[in-house]
N, C-alpha and C positions, 0 to 999 in steps of 0.2 A: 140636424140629422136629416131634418126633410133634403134637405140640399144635394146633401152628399146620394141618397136614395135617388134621387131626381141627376146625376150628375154619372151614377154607375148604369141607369137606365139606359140614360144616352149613348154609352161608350158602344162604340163599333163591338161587330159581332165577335168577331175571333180575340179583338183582347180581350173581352168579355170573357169569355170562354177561357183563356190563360191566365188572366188574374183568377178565380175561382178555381180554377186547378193550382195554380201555386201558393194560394191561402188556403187551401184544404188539408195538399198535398203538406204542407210546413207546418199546421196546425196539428195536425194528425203524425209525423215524426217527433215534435217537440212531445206529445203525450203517451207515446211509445217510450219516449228515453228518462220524462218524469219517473222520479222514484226508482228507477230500474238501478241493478245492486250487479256485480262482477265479482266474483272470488278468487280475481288475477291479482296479484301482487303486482310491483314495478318490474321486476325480472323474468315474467312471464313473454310467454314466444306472440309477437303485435299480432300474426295471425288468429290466434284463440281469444285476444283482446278481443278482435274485429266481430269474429263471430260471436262474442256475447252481445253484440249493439242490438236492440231490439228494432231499431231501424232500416238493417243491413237491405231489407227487401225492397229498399227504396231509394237508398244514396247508393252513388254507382264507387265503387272500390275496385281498383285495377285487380289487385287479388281475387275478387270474386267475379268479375266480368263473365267468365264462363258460366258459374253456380246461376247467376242471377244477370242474363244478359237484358232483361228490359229495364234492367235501369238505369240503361243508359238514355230512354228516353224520356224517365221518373225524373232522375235524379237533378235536374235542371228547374222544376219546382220544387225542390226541396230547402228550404235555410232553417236552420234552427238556434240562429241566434235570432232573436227577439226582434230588436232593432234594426239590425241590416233585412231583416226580412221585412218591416215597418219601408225601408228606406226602397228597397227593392221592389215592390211593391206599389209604390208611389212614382217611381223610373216607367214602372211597366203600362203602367194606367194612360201616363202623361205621353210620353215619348213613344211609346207603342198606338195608344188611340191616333196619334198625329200621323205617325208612318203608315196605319191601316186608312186613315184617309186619302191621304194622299197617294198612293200607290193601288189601293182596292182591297177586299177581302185576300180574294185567294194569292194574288201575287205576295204582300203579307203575311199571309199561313206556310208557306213557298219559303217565304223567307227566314222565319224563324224555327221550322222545318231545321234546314241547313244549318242555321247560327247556332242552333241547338247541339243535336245528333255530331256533328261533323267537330266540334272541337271536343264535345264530352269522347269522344272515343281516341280525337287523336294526342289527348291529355293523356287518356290509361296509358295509350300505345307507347308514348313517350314514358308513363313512368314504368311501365316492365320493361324501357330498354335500358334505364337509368341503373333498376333491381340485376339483370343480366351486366350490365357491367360494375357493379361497383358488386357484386357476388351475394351470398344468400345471410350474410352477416350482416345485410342490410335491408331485411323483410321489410321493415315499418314503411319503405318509400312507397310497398306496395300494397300493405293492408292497412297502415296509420294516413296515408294519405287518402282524402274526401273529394273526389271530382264533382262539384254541382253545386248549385245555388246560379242565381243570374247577372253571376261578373262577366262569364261569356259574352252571353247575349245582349248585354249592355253595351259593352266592350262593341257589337255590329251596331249598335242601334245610333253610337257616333258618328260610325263611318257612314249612315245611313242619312244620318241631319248634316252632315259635310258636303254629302253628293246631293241633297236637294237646294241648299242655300249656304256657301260655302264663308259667305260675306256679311250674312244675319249677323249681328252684334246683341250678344245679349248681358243686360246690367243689373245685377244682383247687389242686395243692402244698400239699396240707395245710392248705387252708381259706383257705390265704395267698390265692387269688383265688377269687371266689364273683361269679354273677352270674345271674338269672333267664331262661328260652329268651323270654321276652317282649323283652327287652334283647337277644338277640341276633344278630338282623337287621341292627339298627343298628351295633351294635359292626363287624360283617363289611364292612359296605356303606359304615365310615368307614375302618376301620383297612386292607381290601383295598385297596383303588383307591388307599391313599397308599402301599403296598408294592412295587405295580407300575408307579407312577408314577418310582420311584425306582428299579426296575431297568429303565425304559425302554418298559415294554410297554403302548400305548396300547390294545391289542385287549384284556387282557384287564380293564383298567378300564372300558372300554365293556360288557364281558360282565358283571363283578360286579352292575353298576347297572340293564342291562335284565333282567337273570336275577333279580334281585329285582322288580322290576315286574311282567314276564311272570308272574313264579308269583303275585306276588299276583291280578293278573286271574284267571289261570286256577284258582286254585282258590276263591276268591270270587265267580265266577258259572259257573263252568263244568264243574268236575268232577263226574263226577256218583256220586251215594252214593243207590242205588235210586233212586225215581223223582223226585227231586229235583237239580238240579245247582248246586254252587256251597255256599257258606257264608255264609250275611248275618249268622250271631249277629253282636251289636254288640263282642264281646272280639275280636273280629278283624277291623272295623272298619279303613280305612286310617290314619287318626287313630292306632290306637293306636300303630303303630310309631314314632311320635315324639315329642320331649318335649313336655310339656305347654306351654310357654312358647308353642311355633309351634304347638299344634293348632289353635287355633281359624283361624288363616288357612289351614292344610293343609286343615280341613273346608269351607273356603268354595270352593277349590279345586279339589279332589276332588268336591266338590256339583254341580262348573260343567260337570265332563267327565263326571260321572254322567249328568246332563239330557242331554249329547250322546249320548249313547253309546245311551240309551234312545232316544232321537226316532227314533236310523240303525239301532234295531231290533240293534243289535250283541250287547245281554244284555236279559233280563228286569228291568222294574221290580220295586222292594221288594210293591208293590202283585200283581201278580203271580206273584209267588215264594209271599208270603201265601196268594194263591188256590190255588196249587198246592197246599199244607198240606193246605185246605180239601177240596178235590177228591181228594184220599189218603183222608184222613179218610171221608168220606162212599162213597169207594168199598171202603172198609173194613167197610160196615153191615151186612154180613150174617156178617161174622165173630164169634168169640163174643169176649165183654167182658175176657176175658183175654187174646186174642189184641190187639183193639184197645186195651187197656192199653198193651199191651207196642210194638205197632207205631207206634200215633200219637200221639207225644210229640212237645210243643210245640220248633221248632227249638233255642233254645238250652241246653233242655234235655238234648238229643239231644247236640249239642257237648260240652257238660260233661262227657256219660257219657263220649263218646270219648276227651277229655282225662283222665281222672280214668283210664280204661282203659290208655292209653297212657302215664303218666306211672308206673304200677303197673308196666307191661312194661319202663321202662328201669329201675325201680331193681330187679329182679329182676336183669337185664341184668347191672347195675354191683355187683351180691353186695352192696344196702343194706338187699333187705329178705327175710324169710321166706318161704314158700310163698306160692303167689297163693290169695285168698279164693275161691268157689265162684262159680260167675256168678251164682247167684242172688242167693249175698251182697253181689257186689259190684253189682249193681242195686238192692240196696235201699241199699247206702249213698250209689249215685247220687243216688237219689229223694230224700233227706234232705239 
């Protein structure tokens, strides 16, 4: 017990802060829905189900989205199944304290900000479009179905360990399962959505799928790491998250809604991220030649370093490897 007390102390500030909101927030719904009684019958209308939940004020339901629009930023610490919130929990702690190190507080709070908010809403959006086309004799899509719990955000937090060390291999039961963090985006985004499909929960299959997209957009053109935002090296590329058999049509794709995306002014073209380099660079020229050594390195190489940085920090992490090298040393082994 001391351990574990000794081991939650450590955790960085804002998972900190998010595990305690999502063990509160899911303790305190599960005791809400304890013992609570309904005098709906099976044939009752799903809306009047819904409003009997005694949790309604917290789990976000496209139905009530209006009645109760904060929770849509509730309902993301909410699970009330026992175990997955046990399971969830333990995601958040591990995988969340590593991305808060590696990235910093606030870029982190930034980030699960968006991974959050941004798929819980555009889950509802999706299921009142689902409700408006299949017509009103199919209410439950939109008061039976439950948007939250943190398959979303887990769902970024892949795409997050992808873009820092895409090449990390990690070996689980004694080697018996082994599988690279490049490989695990896909693994989550095939094997989730048929887990939850099977315990009934269409909201949080909606969540896995856009909370993987959402983080890919956003940290591919939009996060920002100094005066640049976003990530174009080509190893994180959208392409790469899938097998090779379908890249080349996913690149044709991905190419079509690129062109969009730029024409609507939505992100910066490659051509413009380029220039931005440029524009670093040069505003760099009065600096001395060790500083701009050090500061204006070509984007994917700047990547690399990160990965190569971050892939050092979990095996430190997981007791695989020895003291961490010098930063000096570990710069020049970037460089090479």
């Amino acid at each position: 017990m001391s351990k574990l007390i000794l081991y939650a102390r450590a955790l960085p500030l804002v998972t900190k802060a998010l595990s305690v909101a999502y063990l509160v927030l899911s303790l305190t719904a599960m005791l809400l829905r304890f013992g609570a009684t309904t005098d709906a019958d099976n044939g009752s209308d799903p809306s009047y189900i819904a409003s009997q939940d005694p949790a309604r004020f917290l789990i976000l339901r496209p139905g009530f989205i209006v009645s109760y629009p904060w929770t849509i930023l509730t309902t993301v610490f909410v699970e009330t199944n026992f175990v997955l919130m046990v399971i969830g929990l333990a995601l958040l702690v591990a995988i969340g304290g590593f991305l808060e190190r590696q990235w910093g507080a606030r870029s982190f709070a930034l980030f699960v900000v968006v991974a959050t908010t941004v798929p819980a809403l555009t889950a509802a959006l999706v299921s009142v479009a689902l409700y408006a086309v299949r017509g009103s004799a199919h209410s439950g899509i939109i008061y039976a179905t439950r948007v939250g719990g943190l398959a979303g955000l887990v769902s970024a937090f892949t795409v997050g360990l992808k873009q820092l060390m895409p090449e990390y291999s990690v070996k689980l039961f004694g080697g018996a399962l082994s599988f690279r963090m490049n490989e695990l985006p896909g693994v989550y985004t095939l094997l989730a959505p048929i887990m939850f499909t099977l315990l009934g929960d269409l909201g949080s299959v909606l969540l896995v799928n856009i909370g993987f997209l959402e983080a890919f957009v956003y940290l591919r053109f939009y996060r920002r790491e100094g005066s640049l935002y976003g990530d174009r090296s080509e190893a994180f590329a959208f392409t790469t998250f899938f097998p090779e058999l379908v890249q080349p049509l996913i690149a044709r794709l991905s190419s079509a809604l690129y062109g969009v995306a730029v024409a609507c002014k939505l992100i910066t073209s490659d051509e413009g991220y380029r220039q931005q380099n440029v524009d670093l660079e040069a505003g760099l020229g009065s600096s001395s030649s060790n500083e701009l050594d050090t500061l204006a390195v070509p984007e994917d190489s700047d990547a690399d370093r990160r990965k190569a940085i971050a892939a050092k920090a979990l095996e430190m992490r997981l007791g695989n490897s020895g003291p961490p090298p010098t930063s000096s040393a570990a710069a020049t082994a970037d460089a090479k």
